[in-house]
C-alpha positions as protocol buffer text, in pm:
chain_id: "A"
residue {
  index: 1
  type: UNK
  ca { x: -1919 y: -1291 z: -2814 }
}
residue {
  index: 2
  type: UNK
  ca { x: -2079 y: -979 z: -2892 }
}
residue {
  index: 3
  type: UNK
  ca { x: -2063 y: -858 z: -3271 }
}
residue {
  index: 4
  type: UNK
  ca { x: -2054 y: -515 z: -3402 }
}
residue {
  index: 5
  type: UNK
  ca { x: -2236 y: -453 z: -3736 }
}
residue {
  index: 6
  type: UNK
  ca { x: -2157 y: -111 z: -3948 }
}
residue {
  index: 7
  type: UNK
  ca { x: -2303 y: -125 z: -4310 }
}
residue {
  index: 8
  type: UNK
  ca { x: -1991 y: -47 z: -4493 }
}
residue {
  index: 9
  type: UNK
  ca { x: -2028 y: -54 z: -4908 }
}
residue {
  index: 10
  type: UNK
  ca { x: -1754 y: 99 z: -5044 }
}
residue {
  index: 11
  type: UNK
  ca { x: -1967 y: 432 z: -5232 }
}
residue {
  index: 12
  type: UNK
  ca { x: -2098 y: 554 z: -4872 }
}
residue {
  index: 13
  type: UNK
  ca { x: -1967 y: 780 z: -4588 }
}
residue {
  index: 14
  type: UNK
  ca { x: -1760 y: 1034 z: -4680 }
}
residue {
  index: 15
  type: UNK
  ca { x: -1501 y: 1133 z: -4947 }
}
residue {
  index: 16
  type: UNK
  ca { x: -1183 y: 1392 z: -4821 }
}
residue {
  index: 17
  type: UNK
  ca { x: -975 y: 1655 z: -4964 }
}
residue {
  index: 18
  type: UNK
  ca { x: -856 y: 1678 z: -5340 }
}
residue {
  index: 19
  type: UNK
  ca { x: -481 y: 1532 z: -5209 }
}
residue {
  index: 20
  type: UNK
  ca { x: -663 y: 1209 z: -5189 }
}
residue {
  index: 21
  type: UNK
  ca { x: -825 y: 1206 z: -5511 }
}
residue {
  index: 22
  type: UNK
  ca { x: -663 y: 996 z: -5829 }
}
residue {
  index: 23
  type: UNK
  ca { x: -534 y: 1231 z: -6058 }
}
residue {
  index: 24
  type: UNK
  ca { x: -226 y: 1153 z: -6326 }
}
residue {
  index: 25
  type: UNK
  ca { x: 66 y: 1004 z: -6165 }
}
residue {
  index: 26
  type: UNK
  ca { x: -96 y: 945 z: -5854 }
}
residue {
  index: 27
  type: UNK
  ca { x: -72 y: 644 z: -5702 }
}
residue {
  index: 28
  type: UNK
  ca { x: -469 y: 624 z: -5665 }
}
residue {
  index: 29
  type: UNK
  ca { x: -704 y: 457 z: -5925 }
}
residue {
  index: 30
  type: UNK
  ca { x: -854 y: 713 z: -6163 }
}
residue {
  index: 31
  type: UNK
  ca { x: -1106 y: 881 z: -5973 }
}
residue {
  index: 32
  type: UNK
  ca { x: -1079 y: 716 z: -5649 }
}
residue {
  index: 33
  type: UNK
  ca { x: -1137 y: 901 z: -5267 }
}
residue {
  index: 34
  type: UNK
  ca { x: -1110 y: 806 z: -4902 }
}
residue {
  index: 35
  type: UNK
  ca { x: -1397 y: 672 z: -4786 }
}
residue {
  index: 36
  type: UNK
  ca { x: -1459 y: 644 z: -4413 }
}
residue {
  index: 37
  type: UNK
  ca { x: -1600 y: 270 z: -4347 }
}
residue {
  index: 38
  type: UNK
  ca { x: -1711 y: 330 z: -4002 }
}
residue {
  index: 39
  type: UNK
  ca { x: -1627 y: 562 z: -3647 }
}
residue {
  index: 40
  type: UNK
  ca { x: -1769 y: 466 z: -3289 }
}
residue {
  index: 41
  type: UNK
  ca { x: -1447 y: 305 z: -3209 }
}
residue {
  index: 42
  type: UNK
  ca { x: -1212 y: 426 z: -2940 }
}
residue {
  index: 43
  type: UNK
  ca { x: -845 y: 413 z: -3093 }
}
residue {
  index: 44
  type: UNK
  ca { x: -778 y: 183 z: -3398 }
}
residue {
  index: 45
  type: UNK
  ca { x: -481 y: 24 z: -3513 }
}
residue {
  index: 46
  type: UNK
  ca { x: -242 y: -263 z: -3624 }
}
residue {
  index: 47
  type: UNK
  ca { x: -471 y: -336 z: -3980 }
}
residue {
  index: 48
  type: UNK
  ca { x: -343 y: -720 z: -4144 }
}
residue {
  index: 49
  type: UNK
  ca { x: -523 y: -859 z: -4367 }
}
residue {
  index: 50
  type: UNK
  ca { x: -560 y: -1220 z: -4429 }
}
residue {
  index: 51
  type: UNK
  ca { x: -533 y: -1373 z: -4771 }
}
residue {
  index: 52
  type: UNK
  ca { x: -889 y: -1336 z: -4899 }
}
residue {
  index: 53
  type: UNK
  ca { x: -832 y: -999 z: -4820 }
}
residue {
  index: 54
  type: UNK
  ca { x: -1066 y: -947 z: -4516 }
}
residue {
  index: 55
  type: UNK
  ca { x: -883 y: -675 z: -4255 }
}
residue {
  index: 56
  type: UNK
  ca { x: -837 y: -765 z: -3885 }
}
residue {
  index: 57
  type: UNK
  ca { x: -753 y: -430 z: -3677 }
}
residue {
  index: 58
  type: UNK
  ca { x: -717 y: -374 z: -3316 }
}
residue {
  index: 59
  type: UNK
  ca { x: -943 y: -124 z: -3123 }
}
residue {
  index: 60
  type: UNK
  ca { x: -700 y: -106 z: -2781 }
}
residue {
  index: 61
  type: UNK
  ca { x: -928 y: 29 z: -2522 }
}
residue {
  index: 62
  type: UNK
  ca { x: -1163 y: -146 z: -2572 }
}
residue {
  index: 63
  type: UNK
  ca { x: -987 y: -457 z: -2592 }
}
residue {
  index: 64
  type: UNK
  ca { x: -1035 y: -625 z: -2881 }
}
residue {
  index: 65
  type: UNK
  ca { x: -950 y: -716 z: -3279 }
}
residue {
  index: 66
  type: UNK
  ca { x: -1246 y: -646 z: -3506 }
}
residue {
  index: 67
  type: UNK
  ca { x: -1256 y: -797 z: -3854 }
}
residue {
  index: 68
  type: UNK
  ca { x: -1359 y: -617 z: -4192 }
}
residue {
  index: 69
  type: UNK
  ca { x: -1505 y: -882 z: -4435 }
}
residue {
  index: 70
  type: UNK
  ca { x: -1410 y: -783 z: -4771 }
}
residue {
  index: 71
  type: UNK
  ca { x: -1688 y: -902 z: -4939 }
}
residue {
  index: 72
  type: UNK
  ca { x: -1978 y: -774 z: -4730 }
}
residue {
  index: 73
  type: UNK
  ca { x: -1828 y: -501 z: -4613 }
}
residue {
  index: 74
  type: UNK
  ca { x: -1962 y: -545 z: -4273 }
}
residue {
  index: 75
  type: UNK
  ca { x: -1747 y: -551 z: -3935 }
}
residue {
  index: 76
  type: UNK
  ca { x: -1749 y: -778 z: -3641 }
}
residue {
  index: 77
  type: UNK
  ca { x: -1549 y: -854 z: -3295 }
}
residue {
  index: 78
  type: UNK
  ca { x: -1346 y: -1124 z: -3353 }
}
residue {
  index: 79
  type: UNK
  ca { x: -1141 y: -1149 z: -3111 }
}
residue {
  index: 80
  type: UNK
  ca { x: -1257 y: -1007 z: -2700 }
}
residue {
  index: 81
  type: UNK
  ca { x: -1072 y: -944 z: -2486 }
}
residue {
  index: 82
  type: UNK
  ca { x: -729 y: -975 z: -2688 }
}
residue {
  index: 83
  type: UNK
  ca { x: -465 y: -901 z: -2447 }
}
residue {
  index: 84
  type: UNK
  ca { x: -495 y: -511 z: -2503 }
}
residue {
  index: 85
  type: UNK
  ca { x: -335 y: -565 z: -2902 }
}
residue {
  index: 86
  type: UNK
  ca { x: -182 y: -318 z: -3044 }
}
residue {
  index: 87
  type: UNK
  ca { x: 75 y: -419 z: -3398 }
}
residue {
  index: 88
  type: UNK
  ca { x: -75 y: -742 z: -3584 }
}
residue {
  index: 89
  type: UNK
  ca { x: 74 y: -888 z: -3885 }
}
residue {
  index: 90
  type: UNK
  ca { x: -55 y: -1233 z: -4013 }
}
residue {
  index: 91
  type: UNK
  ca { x: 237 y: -1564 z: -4084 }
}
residue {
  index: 92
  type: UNK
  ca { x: 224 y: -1783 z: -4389 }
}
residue {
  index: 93
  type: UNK
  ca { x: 13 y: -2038 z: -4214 }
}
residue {
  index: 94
  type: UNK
  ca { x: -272 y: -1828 z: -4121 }
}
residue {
  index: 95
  type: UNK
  ca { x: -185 y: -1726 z: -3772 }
}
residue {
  index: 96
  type: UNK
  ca { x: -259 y: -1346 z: -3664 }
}
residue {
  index: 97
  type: UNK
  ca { x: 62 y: -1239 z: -3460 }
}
residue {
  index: 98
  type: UNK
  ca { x: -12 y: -964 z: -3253 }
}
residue {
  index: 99
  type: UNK
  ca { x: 166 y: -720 z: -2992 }
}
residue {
  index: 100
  type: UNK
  ca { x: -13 y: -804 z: -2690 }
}
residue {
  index: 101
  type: UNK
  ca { x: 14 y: -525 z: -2486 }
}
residue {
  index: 102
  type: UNK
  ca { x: -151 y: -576 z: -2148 }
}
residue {
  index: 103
  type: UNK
  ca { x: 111 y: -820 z: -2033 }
}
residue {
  index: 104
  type: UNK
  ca { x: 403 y: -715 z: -2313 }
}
residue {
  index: 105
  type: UNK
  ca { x: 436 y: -1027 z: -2486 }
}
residue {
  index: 106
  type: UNK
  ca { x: 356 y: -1124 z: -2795 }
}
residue {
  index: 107
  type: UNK
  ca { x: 80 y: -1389 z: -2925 }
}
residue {
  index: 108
  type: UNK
  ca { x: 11 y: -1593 z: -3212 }
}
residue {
  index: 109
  type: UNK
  ca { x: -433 y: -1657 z: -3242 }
}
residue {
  index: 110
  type: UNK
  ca { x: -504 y: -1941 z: -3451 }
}
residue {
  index: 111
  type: UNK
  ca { x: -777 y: -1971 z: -3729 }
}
residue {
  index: 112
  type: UNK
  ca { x: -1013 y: -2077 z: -3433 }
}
residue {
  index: 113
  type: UNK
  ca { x: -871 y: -1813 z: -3221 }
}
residue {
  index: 114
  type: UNK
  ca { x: -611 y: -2035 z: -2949 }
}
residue {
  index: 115
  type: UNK
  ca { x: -363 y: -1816 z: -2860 }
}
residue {
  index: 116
  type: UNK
  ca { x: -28 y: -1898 z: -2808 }
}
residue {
  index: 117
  type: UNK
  ca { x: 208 y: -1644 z: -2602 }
}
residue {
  index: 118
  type: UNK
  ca { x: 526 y: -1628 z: -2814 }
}
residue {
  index: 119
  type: UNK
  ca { x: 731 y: -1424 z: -2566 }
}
residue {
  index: 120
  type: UNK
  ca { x: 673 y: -1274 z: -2206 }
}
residue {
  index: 121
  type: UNK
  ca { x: 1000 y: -1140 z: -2157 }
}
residue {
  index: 122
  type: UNK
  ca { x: 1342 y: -1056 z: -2266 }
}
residue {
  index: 123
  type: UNK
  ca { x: 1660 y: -1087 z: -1990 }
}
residue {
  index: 124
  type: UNK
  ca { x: 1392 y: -1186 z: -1720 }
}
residue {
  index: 125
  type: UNK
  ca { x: 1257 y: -859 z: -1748 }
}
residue {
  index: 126
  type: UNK
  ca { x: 911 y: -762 z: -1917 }
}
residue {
  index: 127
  type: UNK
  ca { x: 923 y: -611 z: -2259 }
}
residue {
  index: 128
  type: UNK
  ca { x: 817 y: -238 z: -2256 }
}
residue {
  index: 129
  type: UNK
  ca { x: 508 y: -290 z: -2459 }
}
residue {
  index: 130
  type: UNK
  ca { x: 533 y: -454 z: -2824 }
}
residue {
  index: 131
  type: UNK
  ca { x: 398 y: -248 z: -3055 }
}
residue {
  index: 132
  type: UNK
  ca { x: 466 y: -329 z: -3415 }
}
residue {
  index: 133
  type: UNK
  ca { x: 616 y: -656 z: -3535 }
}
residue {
  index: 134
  type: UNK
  ca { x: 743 y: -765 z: -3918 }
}
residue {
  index: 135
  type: UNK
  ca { x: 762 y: -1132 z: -4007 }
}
residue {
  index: 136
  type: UNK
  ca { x: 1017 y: -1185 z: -4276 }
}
residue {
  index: 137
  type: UNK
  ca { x: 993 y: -1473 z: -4563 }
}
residue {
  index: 138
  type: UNK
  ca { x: 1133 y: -1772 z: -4322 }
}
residue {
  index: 139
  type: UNK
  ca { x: 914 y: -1684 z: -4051 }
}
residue {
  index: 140
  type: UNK
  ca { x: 1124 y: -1504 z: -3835 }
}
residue {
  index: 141
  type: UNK
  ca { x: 1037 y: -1193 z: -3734 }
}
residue {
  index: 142
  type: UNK
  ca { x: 1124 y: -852 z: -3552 }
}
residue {
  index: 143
  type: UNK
  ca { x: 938 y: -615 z: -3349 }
}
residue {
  index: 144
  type: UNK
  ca { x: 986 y: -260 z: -3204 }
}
residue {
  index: 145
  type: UNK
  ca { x: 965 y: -205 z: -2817 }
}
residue {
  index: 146
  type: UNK
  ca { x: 874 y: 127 z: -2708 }
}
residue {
  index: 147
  type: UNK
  ca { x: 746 y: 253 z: -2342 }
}
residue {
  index: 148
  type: UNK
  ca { x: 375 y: 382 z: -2354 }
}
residue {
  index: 149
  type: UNK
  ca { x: 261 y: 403 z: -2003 }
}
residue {
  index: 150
  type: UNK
  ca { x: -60 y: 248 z: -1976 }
}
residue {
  index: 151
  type: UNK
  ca { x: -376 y: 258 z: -1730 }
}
residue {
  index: 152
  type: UNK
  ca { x: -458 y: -85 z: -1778 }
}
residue {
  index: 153
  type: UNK
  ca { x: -92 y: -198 z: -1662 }
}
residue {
  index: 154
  type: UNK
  ca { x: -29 y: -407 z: -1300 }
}
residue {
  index: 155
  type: UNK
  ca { x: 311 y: -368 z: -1355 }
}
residue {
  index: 156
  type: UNK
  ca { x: 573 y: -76 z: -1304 }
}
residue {
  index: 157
  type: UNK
  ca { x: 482 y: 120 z: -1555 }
}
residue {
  index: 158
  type: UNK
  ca { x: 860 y: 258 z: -1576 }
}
residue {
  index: 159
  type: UNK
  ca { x: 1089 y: 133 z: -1856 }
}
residue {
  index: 160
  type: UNK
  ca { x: 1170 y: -283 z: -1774 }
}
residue {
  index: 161
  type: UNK
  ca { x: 1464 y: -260 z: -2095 }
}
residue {
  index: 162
  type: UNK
  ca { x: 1785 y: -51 z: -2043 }
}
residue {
  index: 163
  type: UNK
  ca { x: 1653 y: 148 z: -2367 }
}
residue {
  index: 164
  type: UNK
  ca { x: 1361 y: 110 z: -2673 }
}
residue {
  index: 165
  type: UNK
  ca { x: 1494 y: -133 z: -2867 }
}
residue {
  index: 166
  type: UNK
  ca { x: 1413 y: -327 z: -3225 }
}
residue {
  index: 167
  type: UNK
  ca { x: 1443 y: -720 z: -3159 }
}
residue {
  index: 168
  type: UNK
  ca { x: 1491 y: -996 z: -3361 }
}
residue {
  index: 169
  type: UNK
  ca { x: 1304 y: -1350 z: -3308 }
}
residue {
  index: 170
  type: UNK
  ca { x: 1382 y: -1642 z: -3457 }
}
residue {
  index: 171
  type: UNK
  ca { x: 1151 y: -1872 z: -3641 }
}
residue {
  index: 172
  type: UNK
  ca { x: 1157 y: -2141 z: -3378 }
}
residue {
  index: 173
  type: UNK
  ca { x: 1050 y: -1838 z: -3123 }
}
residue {
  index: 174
  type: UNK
  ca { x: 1378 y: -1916 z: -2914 }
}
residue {
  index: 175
  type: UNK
  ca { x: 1597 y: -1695 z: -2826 }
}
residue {
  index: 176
  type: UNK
  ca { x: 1541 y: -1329 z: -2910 }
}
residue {
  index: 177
  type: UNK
  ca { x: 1815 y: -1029 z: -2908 }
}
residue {
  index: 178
  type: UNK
  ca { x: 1808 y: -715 z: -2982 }
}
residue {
  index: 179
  type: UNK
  ca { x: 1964 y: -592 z: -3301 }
}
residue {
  index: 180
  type: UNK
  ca { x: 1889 y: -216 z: -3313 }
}
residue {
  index: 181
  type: UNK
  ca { x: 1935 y: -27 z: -2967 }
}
residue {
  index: 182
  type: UNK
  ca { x: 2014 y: 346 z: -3107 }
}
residue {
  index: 183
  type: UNK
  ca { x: 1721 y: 463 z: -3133 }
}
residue {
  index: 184
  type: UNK
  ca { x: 1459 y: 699 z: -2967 }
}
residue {
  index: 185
  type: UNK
  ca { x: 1124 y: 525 z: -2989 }
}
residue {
  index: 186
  type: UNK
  ca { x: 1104 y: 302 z: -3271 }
}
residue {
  index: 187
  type: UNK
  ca { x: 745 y: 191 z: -3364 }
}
residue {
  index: 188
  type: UNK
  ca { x: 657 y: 143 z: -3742 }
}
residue {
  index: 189
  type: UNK
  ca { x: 816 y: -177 z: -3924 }
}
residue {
  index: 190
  type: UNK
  ca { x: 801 y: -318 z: -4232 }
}
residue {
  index: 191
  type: UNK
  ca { x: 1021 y: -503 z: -4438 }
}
residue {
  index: 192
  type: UNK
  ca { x: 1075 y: -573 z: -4815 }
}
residue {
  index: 193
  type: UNK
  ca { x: 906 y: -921 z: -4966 }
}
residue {
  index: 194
  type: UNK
  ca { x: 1187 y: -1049 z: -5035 }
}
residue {
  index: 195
  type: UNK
  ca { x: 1354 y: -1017 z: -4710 }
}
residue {
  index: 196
  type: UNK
  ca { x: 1638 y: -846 z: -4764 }
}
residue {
  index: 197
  type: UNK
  ca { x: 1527 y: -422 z: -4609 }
}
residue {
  index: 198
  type: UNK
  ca { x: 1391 y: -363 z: -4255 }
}
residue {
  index: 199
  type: UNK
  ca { x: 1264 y: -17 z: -4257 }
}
residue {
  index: 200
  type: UNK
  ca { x: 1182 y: 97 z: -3899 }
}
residue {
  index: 201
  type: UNK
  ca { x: 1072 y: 433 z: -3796 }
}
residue {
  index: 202
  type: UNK
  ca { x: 1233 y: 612 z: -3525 }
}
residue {
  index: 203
  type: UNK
  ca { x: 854 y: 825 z: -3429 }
}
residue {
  index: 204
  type: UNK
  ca { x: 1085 y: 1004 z: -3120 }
}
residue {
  index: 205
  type: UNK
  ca { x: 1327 y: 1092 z: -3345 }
}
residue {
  index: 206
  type: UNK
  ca { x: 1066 y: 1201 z: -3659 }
}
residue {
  index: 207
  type: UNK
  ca { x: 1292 y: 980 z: -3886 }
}
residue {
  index: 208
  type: UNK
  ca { x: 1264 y: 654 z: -4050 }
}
residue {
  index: 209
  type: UNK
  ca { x: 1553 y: 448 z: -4113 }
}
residue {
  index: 210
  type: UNK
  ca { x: 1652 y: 180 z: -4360 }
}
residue {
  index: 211
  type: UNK
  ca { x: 1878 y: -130 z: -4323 }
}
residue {
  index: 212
  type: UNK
  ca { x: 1997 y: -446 z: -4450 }
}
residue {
  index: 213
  type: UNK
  ca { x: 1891 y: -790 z: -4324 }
}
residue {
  index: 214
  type: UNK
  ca { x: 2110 y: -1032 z: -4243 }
}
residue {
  index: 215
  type: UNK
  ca { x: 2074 y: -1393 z: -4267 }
}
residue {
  index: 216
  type: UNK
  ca { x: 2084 y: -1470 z: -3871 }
}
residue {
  index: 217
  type: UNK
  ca { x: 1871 y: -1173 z: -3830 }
}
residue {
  index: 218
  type: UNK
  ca { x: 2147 y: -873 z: -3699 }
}
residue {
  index: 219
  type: UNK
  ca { x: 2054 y: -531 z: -3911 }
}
residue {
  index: 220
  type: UNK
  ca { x: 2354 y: -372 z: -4134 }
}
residue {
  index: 221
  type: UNK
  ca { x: 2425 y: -56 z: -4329 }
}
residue {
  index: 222
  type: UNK
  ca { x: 2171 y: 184 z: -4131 }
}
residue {
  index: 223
  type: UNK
  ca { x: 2102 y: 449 z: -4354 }
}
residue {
  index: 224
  type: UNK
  ca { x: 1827 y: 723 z: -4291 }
}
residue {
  index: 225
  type: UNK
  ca { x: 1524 y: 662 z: -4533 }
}
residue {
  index: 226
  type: UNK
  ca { x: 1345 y: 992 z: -4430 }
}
residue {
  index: 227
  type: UNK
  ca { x: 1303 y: 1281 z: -4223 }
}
residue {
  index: 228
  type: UNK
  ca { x: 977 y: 1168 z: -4103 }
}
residue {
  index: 229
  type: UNK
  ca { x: 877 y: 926 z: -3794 }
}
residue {
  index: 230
  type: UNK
  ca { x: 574 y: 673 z: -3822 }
}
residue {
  index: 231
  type: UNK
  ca { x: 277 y: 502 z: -3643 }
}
residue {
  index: 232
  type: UNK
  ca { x: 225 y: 196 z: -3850 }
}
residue {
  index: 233
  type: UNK
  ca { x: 397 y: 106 z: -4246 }
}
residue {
  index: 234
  type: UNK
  ca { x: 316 y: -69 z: -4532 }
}
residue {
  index: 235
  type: UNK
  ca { x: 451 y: -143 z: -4864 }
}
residue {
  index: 236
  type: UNK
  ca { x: 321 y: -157 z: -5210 }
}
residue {
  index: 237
  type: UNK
  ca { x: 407 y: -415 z: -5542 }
}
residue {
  index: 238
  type: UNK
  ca { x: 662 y: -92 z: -5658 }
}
residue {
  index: 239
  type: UNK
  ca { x: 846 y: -74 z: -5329 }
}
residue {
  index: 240
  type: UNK
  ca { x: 663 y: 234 z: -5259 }
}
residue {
  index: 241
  type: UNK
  ca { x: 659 y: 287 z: -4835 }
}
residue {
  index: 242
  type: UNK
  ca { x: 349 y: 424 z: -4643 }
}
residue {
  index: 243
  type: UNK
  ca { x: 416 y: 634 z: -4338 }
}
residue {
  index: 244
  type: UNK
  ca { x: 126 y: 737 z: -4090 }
}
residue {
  index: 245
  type: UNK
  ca { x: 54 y: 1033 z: -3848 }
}
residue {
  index: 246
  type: UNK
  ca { x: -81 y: 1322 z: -4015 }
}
residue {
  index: 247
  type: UNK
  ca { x: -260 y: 1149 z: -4270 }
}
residue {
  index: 248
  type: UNK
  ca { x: -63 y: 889 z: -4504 }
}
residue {
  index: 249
  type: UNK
  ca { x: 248 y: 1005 z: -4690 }
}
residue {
  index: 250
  type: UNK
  ca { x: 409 y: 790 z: -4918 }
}
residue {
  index: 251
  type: UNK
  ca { x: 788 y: 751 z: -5047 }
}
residue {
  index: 252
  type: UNK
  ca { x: 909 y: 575 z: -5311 }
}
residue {
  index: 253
  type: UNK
  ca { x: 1217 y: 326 z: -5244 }
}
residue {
  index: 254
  type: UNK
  ca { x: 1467 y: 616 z: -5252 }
}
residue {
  index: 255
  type: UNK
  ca { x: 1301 y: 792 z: -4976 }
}
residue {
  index: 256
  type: UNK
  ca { x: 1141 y: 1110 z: -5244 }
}
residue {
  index: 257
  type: UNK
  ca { x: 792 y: 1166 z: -5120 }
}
residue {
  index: 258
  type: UNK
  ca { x: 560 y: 1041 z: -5371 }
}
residue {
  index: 259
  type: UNK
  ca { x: 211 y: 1185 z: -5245 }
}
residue {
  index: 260
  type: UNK
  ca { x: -24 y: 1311 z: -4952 }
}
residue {
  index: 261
  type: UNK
  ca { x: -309 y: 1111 z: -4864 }
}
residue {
  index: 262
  type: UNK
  ca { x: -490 y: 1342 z: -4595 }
}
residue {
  index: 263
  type: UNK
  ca { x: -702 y: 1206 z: -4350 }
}
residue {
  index: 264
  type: UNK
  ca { x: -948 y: 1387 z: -4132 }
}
residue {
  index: 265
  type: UNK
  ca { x: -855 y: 1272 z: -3782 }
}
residue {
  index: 266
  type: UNK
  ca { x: -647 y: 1367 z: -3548 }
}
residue {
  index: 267
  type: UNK
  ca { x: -407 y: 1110 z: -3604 }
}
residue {
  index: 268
  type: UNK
  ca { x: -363 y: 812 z: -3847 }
}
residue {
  index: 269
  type: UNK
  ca { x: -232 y: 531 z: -3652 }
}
residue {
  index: 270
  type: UNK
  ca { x: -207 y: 225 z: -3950 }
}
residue {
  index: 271
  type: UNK
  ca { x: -242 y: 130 z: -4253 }
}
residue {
  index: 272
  type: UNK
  ca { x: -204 y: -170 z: -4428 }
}
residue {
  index: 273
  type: UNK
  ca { x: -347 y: -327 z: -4822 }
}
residue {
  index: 274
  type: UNK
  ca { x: -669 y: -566 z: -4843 }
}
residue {
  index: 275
  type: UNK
  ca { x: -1006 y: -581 z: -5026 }
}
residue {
  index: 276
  type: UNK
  ca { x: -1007 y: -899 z: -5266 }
}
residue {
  index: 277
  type: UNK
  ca { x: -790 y: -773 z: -5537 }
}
residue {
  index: 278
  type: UNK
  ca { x: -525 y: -645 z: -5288 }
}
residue {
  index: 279
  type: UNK
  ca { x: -566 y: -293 z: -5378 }
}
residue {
  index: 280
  type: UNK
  ca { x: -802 y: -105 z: -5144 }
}
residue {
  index: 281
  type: UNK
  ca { x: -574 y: 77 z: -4876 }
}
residue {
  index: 282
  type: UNK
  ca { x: -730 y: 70 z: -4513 }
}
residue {
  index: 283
  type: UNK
  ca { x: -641 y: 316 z: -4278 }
}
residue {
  index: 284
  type: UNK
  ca { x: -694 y: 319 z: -3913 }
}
residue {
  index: 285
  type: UNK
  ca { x: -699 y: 668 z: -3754 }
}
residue {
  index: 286
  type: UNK
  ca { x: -799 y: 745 z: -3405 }
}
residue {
  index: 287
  type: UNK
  ca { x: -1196 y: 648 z: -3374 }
}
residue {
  index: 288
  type: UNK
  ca { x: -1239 y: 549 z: -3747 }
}
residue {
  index: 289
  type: UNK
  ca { x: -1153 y: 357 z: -3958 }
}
residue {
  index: 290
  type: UNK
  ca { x: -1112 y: 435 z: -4375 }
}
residue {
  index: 291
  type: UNK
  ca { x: -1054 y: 336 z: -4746 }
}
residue {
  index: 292
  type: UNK
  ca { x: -924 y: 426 z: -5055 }
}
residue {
  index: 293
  type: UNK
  ca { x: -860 y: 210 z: -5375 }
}
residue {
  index: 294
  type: UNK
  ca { x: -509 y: 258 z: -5546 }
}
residue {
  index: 295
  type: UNK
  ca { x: -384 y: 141 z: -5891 }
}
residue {
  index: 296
  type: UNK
  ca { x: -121 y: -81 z: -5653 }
}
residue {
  index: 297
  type: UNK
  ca { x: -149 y: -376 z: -5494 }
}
residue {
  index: 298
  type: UNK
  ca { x: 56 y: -449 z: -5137 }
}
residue {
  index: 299
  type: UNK
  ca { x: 370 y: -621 z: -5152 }
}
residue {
  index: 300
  type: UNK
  ca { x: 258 y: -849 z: -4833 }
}
């Protein structure tokens, strides 16, 4: 397998604009700037980090999962090809689940990198594409479903589901069913540690929604969290929620904006917490990828 080797130190590339810069009451540590870690890439996105606190990300055309080790700094392919991934998010036991785009289903990849195709379909139809998936304390998780045409596709590339839909999958992997089919485009998700708030953002719509999770997995009490749509979400140790697109903008639990972390790309796809004290933000955005440290830690 090839590897790809940036040096990445955390004091190098290039700091941003004074929104991104700790002051008093920000959520950054004192002092603290974005730091790009490394470009060259195509499109990055879907950023998990594993419990040592090393990031895996997805680069989508060119097919593969690249991994940031948090104590070197230094990045490598892990994973190529990787089934076109787009959304990762790693289970309790190590696994990386990812949205597996070139064939719509969605994978689990070991430690050692077997994968195991969770689901192909839903109704005997193909998924539209997986794109972002959640997996909740018990190991159940949920995933969003929206239509991006794609090149790489053999298969009709018009919508396969009667709409974009959030679905629910059990943790046996059984039987999945959709339990939010109102919306536009969903494609962010994220829900709360302890299981209880799915937050999914509606990116057609340009909202973000909350809701109430439900021990068998259907969604209750849809209230609207924002008036802004999102690529990828996280959450931090104070229930603070990190929206992407233009930059990072963060809410606190109530859905008041909390701050503007700006990011100069064209688009910020992800973002998710790692480093080895939990507290360095990564960002994926378009062909980079990027870094800040906070005074937070993330709540996954």
């Amino acid at each position: 397998m090839r590897a790809i080797i940036f040096v990445a130190t955390m004091a190098f590339v290039s700091a941003v604009s004074p929104s991104a810069v700790g002051a008093a009451g920000s959520l950054l540590a004192p002092g603290a700037k974005l730091e790009k870690l490394a470009g060259d890439f195509e499109f990055t996105e879907g950023p998990s980090a594993d419990k040592a606190g090393n990031v895996f990300f997805t680069d989508q055309p060119n097919d593969r999962i690249v991994r940031w080790d948090a104590a070197s700094g230094s990045f490598t392919d892990w994973l190529k090809p990787a089934g076109r991934a787009n959304g990762t998010y790693f289970d309790r036991a190590g696994n990386l689940l990812a949205c597996a785009d070139e064939k719509n289903e969605l994978w689990s990849i070991s430690p050692d990198k077997k994968v195991t195709v969770l689901l192909k379909d839903f109704g005997g139809k193909p998924l539209n594409g997986p794109n972002d998936l959640w997996i909740r304390p018990d190991g159940a998780l949920y995933f969003t479903d929206p239509l991006y045409k794609r090149p790489y596709w053999k298969r009709d590339p018009a919508m396969q589901q009667p709409g974009q839909y959030v679905y629910f999958l059990p943790k046996d992997h059984s039987t999945p069913r959709a339990v939010a089919t109102d919306l536009t485009q969903p494609n962010g998700i994220i829900g709360t540690p302890d299981g209880k708030i799915l937050y999914v953002a509606d990116i057609g719509a340009g909202k973000t929604y909350a809701y109430d999770i439900q021990a068998d997995g259907g969604l209750k009490n849809k209230r609207l969290f924002c008036e802004l749509g999102s690529d990828g979400m996280t959450l931090d140790t104070e229930g603070n929620v990190y929206l992407t697109g233009k930059g990072v903008s963060v809410f606190d639990s109530t859905g008041k904006k909390l701050e503007q972390i700006d990011v100069p790309e064209g688009w910020t796809a992800n973002v998710t917490f790692g480093g080895k004290d939990g507290n360095l933000l990564f960002v994926t955005a378009s062909k980079s990828v990027y870094a800040v440290k906070l005074r937070v830690k993330g709540a996954q």
